[in-house]
C-alpha positions in Angstrom: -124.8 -38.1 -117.2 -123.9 -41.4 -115.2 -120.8 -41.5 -114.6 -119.0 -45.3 -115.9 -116.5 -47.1 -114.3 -115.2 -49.9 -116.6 -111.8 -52.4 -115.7 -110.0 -54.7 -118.4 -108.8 -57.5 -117.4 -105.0 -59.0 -120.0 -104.2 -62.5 -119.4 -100.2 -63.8 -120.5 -101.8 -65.4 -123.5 -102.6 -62.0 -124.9 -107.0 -62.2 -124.4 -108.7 -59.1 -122.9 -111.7 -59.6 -120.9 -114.0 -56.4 -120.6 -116.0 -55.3 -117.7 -118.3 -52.8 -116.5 -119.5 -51.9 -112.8 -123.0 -52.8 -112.2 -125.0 -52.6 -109.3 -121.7 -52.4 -106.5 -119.9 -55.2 -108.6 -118.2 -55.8 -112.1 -119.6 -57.8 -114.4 -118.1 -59.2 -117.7 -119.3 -57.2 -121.0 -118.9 -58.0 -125.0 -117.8 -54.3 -125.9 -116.7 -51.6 -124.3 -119.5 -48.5 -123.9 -116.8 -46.0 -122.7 -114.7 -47.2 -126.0 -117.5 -47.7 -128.4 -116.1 -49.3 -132.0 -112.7 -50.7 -130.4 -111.1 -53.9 -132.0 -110.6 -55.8 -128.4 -109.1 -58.4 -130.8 -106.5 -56.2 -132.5 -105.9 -54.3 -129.3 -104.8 -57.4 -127.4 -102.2 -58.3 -130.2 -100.5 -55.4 -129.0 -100.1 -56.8 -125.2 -97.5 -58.9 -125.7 -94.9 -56.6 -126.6 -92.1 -56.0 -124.3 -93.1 -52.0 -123.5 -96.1 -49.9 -123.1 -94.2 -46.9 -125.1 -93.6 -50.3 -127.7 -97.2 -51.5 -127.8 -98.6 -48.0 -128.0 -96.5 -46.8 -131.2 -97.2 -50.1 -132.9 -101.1 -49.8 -132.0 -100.9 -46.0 -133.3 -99.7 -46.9 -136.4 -101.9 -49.4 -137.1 -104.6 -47.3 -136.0 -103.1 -45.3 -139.2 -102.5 -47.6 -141.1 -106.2 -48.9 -141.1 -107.4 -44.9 -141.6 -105.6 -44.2 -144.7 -105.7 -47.7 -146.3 -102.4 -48.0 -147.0 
């Protein structure tokens, strides 16, 4: 298999911008193929909080939160 080299890019107002490395260079993509079915919307919501360890537990338990419907 190919191996898939993919960057994301977080801008201060909170947008991600995807990309994929094609031919020697990146170019921009709509979804991610090494994360296939991942809200880039959602995800970036989580950004702006003030820690990684912050943003991850708060993305987690949405992530749970979504699974079990509650």
């Amino acid at each position: 298999m190919a191996q898939r080299w993919a960057a994301v890019q977080a801008s201060r107002s909170g947008a991600l911008a995807l990309f994929e490395l094609k031919d020697g260079s990146y170019a921009p993509v709509l979804a991610s193929a090494v994360l296939p079915g991942i809200d880039h919307a959602e995800l970036a919501s989580f950004i702006i909080l003030r820690t990684m360890t912050k943003a991850v537990r708060a993305y987690r338990d949405a992530l749970r939160t979504k699974r079990t419907g509650a």
